[in-house]
N, C-alpha and C positions, 0 to 999 in steps of 0.2 A: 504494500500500500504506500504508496509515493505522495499522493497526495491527500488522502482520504483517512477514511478512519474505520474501521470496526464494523462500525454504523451501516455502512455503503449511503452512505450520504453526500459524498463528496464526488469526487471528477470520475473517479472509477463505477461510478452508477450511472454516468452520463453515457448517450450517443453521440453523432457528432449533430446531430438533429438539435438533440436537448442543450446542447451547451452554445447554441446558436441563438437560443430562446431568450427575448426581451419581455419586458412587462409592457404595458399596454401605455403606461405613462413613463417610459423609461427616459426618452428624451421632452417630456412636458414641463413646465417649468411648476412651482407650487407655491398657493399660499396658505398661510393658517389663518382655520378659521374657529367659530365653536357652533353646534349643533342646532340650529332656530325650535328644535319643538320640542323643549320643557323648557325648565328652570336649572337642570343639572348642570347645565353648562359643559359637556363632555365635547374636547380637541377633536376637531377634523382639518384632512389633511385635501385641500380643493386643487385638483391637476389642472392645468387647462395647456391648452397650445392652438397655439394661431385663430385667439380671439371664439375659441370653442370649447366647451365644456366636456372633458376624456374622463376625469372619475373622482371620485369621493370617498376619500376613505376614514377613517379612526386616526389620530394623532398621537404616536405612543408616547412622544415626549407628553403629553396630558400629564397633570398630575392627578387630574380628576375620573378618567377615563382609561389611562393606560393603552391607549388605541383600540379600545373597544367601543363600539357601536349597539346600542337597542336593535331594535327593528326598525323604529321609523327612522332613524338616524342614521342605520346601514341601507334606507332605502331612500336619502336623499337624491343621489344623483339621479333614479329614475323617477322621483317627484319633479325635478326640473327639466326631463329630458324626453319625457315620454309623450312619444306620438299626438296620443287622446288627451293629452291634458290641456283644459283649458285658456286660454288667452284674452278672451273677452269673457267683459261683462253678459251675464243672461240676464232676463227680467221676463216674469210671466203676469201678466197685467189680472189684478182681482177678478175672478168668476173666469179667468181664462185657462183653455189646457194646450196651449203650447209658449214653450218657450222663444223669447226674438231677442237677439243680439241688440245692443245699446251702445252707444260714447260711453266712455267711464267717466267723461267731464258730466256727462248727463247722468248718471247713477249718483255722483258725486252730490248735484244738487238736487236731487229727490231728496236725498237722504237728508241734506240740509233741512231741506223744507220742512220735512213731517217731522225731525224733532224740532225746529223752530214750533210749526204748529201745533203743535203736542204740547212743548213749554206753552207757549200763549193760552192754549184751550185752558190746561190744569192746573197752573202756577197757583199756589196758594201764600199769597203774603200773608195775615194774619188768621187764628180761629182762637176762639174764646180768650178774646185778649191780649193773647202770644203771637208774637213775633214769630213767623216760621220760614217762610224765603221758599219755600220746598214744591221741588214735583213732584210726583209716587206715580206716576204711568209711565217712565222713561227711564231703562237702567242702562248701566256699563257693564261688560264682563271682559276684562282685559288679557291679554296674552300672557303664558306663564313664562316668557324671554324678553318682556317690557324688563328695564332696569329699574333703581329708584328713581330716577332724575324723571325719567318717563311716568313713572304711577304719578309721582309728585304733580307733574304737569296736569296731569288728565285729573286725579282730583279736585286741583286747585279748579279746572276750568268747569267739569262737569260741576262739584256741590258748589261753586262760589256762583260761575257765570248763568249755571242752566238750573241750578235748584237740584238736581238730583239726590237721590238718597239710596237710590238701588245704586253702591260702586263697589264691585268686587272685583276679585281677580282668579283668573283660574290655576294658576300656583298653588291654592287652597285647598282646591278639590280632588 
């Protein structure tokens, strides 16, 4: 054994086939990143090459992670790359059964509108004497990869600007 071990793990297990063999991101360049769907915050490792997305792996340098992956996490790359997944906005109009593609500038301001109108219908300044500022038909339920600064933001704007009282986060749940 010259170059190998015991094991046959090494060159002496190779063909000249298998030792020809690159990985899929061999020459792609990489950045770090961390996982968008929890709160765990677990290291990935994002390959790309010539302004295209090659693979998504676990970050073993992690200290949180160790390069290991969940499921959704080891199934990012085909959340972003996959044929069928969506790109536009859909919208199925009340009492309707089909779906019609929309502007996202126009989904944007629907959504404006009906909590603006929602605030204006419910908004309760006072009841029996008390001061209350508050809506109760309009909640938040925030992402469990929002940071502090982010919660910070959205509380301040939902209970201060819009009266809100439903503000959760799904970190929680």
């Amino acid at each position: 054994f010259k170059t190998g071990s015991w094991r046959g793990t090494g060159e002496e297990a190779m063909s000249e086939r298998t030792k020809d063999l690159t990985t899929k991101h061999h020459d792609a360049e990489v950045a770090k990143s961390i996982c968008p769907y929890c709160g765990v915050g677990c290291g990935q490792l994002v390959f790309h090459k010539n302004d295209k997305l090659v693979s998504i792996e676990g970050d073993p340098d992690s200290p949180i992670s160790r390069g290991h992956l969940c499921p959704k996490g080891a199934d990012t790359f085909e959340l972003h790359t996959h044929p069928t997944r969506l790109t536009t906005v859909k919208y199925r109009r009340p009492f309707g059964t089909a779906w019609e593609e929309i502007p996202l500038e126009q989904a944007m301001d629907m959504v404006a509108d009906r909590l603006w109108d929602a605030r204006e219908r419910n908004f309760v300044e006072q009841q029996d004497g008390q001061t209350l500022m508050q809506n109760k038909t309009v909640g938040h339920l925030g992402g469990a990869t929002l940071d502090n600064e982010e919660n910070y933001l959205i509380k301040k704007l939902f209970t201060g600007g819009l009266g809100m009282v439903c503000v959760s986060n799904q970190a929680r749940i």
